[in-house]
N, CA, C and O atoms as a printed pandas DataFrame, in Angstrom:
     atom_number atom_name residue_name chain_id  residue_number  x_coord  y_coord  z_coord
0              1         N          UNK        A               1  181.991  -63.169   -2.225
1              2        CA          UNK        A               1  181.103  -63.882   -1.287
2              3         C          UNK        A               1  180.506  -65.123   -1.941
3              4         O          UNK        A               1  180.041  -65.967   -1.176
4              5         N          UNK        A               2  180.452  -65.374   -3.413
5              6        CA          UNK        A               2  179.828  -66.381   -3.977
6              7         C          UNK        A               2  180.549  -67.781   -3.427
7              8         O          UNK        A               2  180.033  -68.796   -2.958
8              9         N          UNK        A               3  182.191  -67.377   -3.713
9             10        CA          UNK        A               3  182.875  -68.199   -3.008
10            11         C          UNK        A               3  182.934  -69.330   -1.712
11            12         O          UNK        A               3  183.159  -70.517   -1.477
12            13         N          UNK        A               4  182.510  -67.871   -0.975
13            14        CA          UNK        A               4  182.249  -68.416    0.313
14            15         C          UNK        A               4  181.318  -69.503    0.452
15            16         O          UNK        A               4  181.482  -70.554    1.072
16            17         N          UNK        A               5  180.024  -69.002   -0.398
17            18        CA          UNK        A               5  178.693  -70.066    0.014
18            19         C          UNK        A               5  178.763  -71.007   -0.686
19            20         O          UNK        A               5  177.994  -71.961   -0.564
20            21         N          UNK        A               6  179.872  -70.937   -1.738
21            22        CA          UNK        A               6  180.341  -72.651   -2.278
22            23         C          UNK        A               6  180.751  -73.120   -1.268
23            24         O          UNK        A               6  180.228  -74.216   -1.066
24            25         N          UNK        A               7  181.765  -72.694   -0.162
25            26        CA          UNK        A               7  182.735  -73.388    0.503
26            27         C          UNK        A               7  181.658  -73.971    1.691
27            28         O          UNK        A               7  181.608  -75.169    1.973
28            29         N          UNK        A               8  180.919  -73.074    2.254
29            30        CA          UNK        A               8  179.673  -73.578    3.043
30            31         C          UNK        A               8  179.102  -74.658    2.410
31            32         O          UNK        A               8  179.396  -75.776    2.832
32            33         N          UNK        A               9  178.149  -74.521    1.240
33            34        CA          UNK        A               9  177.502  -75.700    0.804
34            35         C          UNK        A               9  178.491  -77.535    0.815
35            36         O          UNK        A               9  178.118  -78.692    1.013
36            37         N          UNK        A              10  180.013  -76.793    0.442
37            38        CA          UNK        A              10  180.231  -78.240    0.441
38            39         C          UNK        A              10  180.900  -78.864    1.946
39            40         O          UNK        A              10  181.651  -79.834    2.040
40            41         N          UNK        A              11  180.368  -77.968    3.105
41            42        CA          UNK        A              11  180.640  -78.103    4.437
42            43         C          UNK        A              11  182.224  -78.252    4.851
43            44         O          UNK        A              11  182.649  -79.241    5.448
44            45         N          UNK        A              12  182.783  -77.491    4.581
45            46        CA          UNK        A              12  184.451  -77.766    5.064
46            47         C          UNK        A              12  184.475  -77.129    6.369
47            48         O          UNK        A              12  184.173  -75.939    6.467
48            49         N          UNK        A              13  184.813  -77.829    7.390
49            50        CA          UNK        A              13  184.795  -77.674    8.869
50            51         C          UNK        A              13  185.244  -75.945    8.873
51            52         O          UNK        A              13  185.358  -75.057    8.028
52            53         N          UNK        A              14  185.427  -76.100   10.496
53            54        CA          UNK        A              14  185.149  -74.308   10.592
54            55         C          UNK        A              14  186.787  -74.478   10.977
55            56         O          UNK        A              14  187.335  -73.377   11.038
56            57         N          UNK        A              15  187.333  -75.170   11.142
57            58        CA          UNK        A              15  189.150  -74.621   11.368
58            59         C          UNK        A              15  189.843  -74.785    9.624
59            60         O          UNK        A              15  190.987  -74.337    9.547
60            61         N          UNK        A              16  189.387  -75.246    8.558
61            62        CA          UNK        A              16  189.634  -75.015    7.457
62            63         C          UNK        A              16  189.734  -73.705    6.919
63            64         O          UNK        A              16  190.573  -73.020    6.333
64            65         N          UNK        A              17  188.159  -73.577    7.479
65            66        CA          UNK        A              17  187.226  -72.187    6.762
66            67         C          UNK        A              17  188.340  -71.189    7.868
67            68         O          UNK        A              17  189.057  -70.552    7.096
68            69         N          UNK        A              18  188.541  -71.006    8.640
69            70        CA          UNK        A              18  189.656  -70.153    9.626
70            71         C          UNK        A              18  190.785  -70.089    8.486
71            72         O          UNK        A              18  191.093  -69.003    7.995
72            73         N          UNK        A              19  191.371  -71.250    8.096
73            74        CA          UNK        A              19  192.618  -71.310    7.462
74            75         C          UNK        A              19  192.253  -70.674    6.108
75            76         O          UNK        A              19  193.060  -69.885    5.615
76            77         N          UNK        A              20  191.457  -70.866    5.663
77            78        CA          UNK        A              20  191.279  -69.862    3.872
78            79         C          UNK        A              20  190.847  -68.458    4.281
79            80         O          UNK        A              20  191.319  -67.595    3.542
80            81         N          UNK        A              21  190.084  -68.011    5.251
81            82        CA          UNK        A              21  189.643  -66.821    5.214
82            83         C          UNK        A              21  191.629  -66.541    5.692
83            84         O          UNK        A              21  192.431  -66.138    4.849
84            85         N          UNK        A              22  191.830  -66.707    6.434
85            86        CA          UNK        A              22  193.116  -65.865    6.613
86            87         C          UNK        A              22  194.075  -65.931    5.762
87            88         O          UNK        A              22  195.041  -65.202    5.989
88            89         N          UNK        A              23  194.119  -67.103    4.129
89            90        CA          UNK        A              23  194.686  -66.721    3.317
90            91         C          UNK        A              23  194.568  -65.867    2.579
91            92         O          UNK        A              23  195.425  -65.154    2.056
92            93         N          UNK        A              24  192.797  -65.886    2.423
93            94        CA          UNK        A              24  192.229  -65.343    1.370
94            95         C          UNK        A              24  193.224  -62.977    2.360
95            96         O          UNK        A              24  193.976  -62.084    1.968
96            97         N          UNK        A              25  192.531  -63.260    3.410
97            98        CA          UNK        A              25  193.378  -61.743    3.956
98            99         C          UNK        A              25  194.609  -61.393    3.947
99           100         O          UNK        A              25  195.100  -60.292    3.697
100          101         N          UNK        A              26  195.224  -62.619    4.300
101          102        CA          UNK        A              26  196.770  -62.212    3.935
102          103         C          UNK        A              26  197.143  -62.037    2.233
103          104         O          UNK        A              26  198.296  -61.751    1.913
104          105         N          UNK        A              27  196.611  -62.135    1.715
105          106        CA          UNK        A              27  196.899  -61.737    0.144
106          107         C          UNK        A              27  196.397  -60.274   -0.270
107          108         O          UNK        A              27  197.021  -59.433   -0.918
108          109         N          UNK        A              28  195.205  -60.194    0.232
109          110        CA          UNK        A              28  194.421  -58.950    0.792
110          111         C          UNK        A              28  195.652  -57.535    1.445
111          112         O          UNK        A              28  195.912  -56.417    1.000
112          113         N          UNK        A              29  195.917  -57.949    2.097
113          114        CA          UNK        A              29  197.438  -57.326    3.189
114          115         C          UNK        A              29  198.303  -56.848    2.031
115          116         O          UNK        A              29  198.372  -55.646    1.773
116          117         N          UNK        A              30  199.079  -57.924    1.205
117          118        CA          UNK        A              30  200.111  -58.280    0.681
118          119         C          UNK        A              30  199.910  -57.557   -0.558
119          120         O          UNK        A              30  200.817  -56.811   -0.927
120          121         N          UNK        A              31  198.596  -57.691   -1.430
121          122        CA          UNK        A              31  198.414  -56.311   -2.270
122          123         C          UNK        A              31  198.564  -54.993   -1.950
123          124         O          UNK        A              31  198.833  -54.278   -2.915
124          125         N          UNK        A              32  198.456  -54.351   -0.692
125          126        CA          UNK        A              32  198.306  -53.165   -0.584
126          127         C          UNK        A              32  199.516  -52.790   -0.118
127          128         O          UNK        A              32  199.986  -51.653   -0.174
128          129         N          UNK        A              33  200.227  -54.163    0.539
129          130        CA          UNK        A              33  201.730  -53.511    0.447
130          131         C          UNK        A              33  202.699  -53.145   -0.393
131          132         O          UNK        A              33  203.622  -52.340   -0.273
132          133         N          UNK        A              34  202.254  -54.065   -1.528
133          134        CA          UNK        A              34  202.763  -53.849   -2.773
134          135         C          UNK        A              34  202.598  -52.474   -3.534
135          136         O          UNK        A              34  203.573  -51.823   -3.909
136          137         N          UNK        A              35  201.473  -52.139   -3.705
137          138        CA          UNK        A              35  200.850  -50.945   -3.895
138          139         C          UNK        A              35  201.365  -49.733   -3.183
139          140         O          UNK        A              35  201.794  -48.803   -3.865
140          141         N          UNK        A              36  201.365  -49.650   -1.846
141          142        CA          UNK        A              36  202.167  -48.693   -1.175
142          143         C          UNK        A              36  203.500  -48.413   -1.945
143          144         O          UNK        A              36  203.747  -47.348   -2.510
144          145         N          UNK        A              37  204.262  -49.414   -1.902
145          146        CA          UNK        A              37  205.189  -49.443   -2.055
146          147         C          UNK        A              37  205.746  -49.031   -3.573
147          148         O          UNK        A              37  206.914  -48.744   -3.834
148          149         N          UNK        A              38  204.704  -49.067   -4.449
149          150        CA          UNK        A              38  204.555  -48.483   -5.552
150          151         C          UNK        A              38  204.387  -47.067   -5.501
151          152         O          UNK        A              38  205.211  -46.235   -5.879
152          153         N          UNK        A              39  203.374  -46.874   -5.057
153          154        CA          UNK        A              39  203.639  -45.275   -4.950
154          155         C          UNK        A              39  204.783  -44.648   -4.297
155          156         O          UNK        A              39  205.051  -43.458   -4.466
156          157         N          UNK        A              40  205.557  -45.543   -3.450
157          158        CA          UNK        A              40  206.869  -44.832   -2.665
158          159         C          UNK        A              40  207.994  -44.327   -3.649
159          160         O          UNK        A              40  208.791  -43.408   -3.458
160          161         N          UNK        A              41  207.808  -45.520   -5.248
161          162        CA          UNK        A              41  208.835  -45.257   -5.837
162          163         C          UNK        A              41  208.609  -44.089   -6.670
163          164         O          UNK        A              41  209.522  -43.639   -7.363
């Protein structure tokens, strides 16, 4: 969250802030698929 209130303070519009939060989740996603998929083996 520290992150975040950098990204606020230095005001990056709200369709940016859309575009990083959903990177920042899709990586989020993409670990745990990995992980699954670890335990499968």
């Amino acid at each position: 969250m520290l992150v975040f209130a950098i990204w606020m303070k230095k005001g990056i519009e709200k369709k940016n802030m859309k575009e990083v939060i959903n990177l920042v989740s899709g990586k989020k996603t993409e670990k745990r698929v990995i992980n699954s998929t670890d335990r499968k083996k």
